[in-house]
C-alpha positions as CSV (number, residue, x, y, z in Angstrom):
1,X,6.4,-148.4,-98.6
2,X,8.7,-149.5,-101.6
3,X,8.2,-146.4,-103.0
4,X,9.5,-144.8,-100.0
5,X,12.6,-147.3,-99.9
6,X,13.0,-146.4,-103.7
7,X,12.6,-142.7,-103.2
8,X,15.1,-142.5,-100.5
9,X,17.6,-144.9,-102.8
10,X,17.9,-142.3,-105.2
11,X,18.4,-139.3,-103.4
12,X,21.3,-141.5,-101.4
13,X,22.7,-142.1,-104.9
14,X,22.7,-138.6,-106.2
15,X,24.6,-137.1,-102.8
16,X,27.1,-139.8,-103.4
17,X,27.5,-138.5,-107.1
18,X,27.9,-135.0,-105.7
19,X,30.6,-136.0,-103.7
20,X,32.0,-138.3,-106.1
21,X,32.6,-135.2,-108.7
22,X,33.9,-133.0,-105.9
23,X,36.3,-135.2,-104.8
24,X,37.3,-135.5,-108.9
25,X,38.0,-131.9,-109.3
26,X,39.4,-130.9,-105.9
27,X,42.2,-134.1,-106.9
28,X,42.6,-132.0,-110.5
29,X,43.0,-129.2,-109.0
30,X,45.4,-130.0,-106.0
31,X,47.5,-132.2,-109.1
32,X,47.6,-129.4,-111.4
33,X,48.7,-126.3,-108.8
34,X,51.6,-129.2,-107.7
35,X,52.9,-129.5,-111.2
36,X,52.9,-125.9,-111.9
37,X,54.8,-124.7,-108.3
38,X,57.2,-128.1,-109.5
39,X,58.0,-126.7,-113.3
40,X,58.2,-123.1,-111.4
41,X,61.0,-124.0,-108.9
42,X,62.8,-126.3,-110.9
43,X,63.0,-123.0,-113.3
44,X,64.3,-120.5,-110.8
45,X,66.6,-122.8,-109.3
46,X,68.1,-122.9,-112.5
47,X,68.5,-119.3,-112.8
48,X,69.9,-119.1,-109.3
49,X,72.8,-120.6,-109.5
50,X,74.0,-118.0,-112.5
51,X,77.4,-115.9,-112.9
52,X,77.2,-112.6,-113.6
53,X,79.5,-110.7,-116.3
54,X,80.3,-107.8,-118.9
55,X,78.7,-104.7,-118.6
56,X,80.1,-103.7,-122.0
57,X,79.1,-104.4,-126.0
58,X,82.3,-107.2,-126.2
59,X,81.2,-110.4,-126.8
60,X,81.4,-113.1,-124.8
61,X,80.6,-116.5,-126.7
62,X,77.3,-118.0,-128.3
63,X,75.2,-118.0,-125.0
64,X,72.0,-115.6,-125.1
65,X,68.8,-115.8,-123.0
66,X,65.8,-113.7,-123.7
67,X,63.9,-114.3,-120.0
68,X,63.5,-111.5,-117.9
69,X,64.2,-113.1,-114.3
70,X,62.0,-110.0,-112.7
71,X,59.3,-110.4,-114.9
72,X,56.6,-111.9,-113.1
73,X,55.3,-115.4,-114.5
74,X,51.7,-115.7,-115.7
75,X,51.0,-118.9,-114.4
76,X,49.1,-118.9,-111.4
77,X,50.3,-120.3,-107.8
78,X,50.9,-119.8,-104.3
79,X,51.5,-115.7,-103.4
80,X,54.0,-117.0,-100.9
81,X,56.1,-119.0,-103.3
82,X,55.6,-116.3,-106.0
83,X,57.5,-113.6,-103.3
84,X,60.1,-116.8,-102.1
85,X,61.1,-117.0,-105.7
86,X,61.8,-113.8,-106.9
87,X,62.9,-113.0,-103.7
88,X,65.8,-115.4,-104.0
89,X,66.7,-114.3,-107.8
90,X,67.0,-110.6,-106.3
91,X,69.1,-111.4,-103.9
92,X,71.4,-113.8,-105.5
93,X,72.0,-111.1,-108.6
94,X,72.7,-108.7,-106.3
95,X,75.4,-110.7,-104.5
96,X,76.8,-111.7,-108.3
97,X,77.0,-108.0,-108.6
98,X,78.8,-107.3,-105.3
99,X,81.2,-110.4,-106.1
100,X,82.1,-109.1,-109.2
101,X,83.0,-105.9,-108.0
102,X,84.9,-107.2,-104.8
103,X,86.8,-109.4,-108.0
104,X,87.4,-106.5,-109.7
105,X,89.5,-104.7,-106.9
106,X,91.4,-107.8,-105.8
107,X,92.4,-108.7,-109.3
108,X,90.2,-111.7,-109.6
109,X,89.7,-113.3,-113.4
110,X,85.6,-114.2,-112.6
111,X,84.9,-117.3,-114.6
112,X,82.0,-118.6,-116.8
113,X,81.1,-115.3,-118.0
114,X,77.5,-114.4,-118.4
115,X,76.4,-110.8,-119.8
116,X,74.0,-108.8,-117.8
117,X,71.5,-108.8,-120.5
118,X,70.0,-112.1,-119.5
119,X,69.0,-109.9,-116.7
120,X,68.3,-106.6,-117.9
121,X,66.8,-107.0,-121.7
122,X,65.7,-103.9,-121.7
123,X,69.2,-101.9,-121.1
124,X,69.8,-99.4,-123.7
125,X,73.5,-97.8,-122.6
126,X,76.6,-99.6,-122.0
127,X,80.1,-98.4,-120.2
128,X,81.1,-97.5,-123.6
129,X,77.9,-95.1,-124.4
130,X,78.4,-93.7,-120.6
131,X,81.9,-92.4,-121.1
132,X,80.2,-90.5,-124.4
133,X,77.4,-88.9,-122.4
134,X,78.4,-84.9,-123.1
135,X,77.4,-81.6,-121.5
136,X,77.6,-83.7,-117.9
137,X,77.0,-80.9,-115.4
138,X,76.5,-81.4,-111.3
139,X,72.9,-81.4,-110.1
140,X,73.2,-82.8,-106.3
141,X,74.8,-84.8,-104.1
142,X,73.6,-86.5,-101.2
143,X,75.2,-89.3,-98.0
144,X,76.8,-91.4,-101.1
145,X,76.0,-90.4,-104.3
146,X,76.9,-87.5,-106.9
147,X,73.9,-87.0,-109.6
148,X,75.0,-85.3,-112.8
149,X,72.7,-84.7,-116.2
150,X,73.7,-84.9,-119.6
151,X,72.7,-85.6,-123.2
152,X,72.8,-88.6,-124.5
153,X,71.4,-88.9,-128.5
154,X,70.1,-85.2,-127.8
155,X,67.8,-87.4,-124.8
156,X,68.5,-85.5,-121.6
157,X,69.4,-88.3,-119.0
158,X,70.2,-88.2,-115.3
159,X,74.1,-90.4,-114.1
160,X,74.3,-91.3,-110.6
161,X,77.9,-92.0,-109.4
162,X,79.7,-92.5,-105.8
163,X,80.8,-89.3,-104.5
164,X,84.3,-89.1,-103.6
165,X,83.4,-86.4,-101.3
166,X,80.4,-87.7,-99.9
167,X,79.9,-88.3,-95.9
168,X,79.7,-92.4,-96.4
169,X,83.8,-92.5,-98.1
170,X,85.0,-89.9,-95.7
171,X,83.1,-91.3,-92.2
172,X,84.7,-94.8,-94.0
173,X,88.5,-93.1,-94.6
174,X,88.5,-92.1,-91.3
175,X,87.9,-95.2,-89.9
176,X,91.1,-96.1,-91.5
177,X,89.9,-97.8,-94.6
178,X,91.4,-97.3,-98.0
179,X,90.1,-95.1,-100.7
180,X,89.3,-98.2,-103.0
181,X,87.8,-100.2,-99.8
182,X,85.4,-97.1,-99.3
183,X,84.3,-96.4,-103.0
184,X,83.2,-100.3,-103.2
185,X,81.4,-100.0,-99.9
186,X,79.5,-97.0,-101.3
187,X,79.5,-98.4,-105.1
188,X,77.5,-101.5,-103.9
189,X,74.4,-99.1,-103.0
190,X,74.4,-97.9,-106.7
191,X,74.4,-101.9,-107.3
192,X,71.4,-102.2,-105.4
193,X,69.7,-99.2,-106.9
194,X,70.4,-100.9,-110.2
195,X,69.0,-104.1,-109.7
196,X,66.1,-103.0,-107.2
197,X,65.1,-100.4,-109.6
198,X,64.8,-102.9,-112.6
199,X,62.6,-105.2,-110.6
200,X,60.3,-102.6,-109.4
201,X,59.0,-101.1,-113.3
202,X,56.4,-99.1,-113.4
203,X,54.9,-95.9,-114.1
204,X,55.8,-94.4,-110.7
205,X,59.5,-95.7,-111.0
206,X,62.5,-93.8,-112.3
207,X,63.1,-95.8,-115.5
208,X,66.8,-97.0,-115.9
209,X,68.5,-96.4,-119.2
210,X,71.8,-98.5,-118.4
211,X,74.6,-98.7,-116.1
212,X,78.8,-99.1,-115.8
213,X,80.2,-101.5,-113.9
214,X,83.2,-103.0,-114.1
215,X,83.4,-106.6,-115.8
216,X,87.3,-108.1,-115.1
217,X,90.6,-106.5,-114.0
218,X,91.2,-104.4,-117.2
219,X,87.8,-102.5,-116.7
220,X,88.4,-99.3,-114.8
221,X,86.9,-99.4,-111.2
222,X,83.9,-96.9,-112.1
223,X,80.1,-97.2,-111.2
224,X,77.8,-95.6,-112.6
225,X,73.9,-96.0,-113.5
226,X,72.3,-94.0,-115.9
227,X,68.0,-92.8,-115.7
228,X,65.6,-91.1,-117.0
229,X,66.0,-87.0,-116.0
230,X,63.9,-86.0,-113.2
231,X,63.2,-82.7,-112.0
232,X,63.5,-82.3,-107.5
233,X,60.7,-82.4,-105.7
234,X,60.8,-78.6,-104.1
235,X,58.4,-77.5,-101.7
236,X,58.0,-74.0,-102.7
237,X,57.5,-75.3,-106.4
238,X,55.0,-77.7,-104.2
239,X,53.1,-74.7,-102.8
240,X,52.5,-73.0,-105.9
241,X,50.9,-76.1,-108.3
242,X,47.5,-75.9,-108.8
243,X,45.6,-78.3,-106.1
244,X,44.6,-80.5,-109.1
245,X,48.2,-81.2,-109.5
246,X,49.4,-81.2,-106.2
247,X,45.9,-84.5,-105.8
248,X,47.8,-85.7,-108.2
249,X,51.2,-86.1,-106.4
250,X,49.6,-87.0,-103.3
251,X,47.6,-90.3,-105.5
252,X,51.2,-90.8,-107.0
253,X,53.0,-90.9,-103.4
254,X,49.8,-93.5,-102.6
255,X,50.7,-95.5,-105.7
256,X,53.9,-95.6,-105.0
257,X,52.9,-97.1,-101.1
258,X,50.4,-99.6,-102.7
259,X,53.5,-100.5,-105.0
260,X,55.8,-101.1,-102.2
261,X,53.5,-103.4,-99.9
262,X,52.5,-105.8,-102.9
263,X,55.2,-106.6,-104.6
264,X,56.5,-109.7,-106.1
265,X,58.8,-109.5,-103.4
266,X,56.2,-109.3,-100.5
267,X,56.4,-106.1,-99.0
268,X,59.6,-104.1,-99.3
269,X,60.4,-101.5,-96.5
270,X,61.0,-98.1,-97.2
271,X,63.7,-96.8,-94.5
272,X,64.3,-93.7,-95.7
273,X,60.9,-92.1,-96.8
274,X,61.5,-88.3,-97.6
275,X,61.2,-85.9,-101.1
276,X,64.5,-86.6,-101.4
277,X,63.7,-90.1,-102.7
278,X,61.7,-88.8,-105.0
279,X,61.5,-87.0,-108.3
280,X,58.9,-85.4,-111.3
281,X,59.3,-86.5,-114.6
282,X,56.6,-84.6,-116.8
283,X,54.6,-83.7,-113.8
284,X,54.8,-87.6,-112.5
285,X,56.3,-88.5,-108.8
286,X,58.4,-91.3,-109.3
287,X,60.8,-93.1,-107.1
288,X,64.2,-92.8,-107.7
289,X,66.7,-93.8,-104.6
290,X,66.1,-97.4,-103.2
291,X,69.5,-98.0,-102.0
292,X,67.9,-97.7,-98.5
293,X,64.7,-100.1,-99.0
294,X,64.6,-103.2,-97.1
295,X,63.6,-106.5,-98.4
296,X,61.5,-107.5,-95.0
297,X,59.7,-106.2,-92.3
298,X,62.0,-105.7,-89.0
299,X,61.1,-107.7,-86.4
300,X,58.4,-106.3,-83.9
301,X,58.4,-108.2,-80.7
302,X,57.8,-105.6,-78.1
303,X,56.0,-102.4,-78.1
304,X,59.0,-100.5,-78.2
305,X,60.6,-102.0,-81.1
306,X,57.2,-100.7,-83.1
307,X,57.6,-97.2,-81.6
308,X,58.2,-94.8,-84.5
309,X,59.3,-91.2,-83.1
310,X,58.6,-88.2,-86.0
311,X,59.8,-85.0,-85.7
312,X,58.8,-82.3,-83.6
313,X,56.3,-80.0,-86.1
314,X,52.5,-79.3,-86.0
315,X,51.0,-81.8,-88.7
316,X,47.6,-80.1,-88.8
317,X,48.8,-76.1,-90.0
């Protein structure tokens, strides 16, 4: 009987030790994942609340950062406040970048000057290595933008500018707008393209060399954004690949999807999904025009609101 009573003692003892070094490391763990999303947060809230500046090689004071705000960090927390975060920075450079070009037009001095390479490190051309691309020659031009390609260092590269010409300034003129008005409206898609395309690196996204834009009132009112050359995606050139490389534009267009639902972001939209949007570069699909992508889902509250109608062809010839 007392061996019983003893018997039963200990395995009472050793469920309560169980529990008792459960409990231990589920409190470590909660602790440590709440100083980590903390020392996060309290980092991009200081990179939030940033000004934006020069987008040329002058100099503007002592102040240099080496952190890549869309780099994503290597300490492990929360998906949701991963997306939250870098999220936010997006959208707050992006309005910096609007402001500033808004500022630029209404001859407003910005202050606290910040260059852009805290934001793009990796930026190899400036306005003043733009203006000295040569052999510029039109390749397309599409709702807003003019493409040209030139050589920059004997590199063939790819500019894409607001066109002038284009259906978004003229439907915009004809509203009544001014010229200048219009060419912002349509220059703050290139904006996006910049930043949007920086954040989304990778090997099945046009790489961007460098960009224009203009930094205070004595900067001409010019936008530009320099890439990597790309070759259109033509459907006749399509049809006559070998089906080895045409699997391997069709794994590229499903990388490029994967891409787009799992970003850092959360899950980007893309509005406008058509070979336009795309381009080769040494036999790669890549995408090249985001100025279109959303940052969130659109609401779906009804079965009509998630009807999507395609156009009238036979999918299965």
């Amino acid at each position: 009987m007392v061996w019983k009573f003893k018997r039963r003692l200990r395995c009472a003892d050793w469920k309560r030790q169980v529990l008792y070094y459960i409990g231990v490391a589920f409190s470590l763990i909660l602790v440590w994942n709440i100083v980590v999303i903390n020392l996060h947060f309290d980092s991009v809230e200081s990179e939030i609340y940033i000004d934006a500046g020069g987008t040329s090689r002058r100099k503007h004071g002592t102040q240099r950062s080496e952190t890549n705000v869309f780099h994503v960090s290597k300490i492990p927390f929360a998906r949701t406040g991963l997306r939250y975060a870098f999220e936010s920075r997006l959208r707050k450079l992006l309005e910096i970048m609007e402001i500033d070009l808004d500022n630029n037009v209404a001859n407003v001095v910005t202050e606290n000057v910040l260059t852009y390479d805290t934001y793009f490190p990796d930026r190899q051309l400036y306005c003043d290595d733009v203006m000295n691309i040569t052999n510029m020659t039109f390749i397309a031009s599409g709702w807003t933008k003019a493409v040209y390609k030139g050589v920059f260092r004997d590199i063939p590269v790819a500019i894409k500018t607001v066109d002038v010409k284009g259906q978004d300034v003229t439907t915009c003129m004809n509203e009544g707008n001014t010229e200048t008005t219009c060419f912002v409206k349509a220059a703050k898609k290139i904006v996006k393209e910049i930043v949007v395309l920086q954040a989304l690196t990778g090997q099945n996204v046009l790489k961007v060399l460098g960009f224009c834009l203009p930094r205070d009132t004595d900067d001409n009112l010019w936008v530009a954004m320099v890439t990597e050359l790309g070759e259109a995606v033509d459907l006749i050139k399509l049809l006559q690949m070998s089906w080895e490389d045409r699997l391997r534009i069709s794994m590229d267009v499903t990388a490029i999807v994967n891409m787009m639902s799992e970003t850092p972001y959360g899950s980007l939209a893309m509005n406008d999904f058509r070979r336009q949007q795309f381009v080769l570069v040494n036999g790669v699909l890549k995408l090249s025009d985001v100025d279109d992508i959303g940052f969130r889902d659109l609401p779906c509250t009804r079965n009509s609101d998630c009807h999507v109608d395609f156009a009238s062809m036979n999918f299965t010839q």
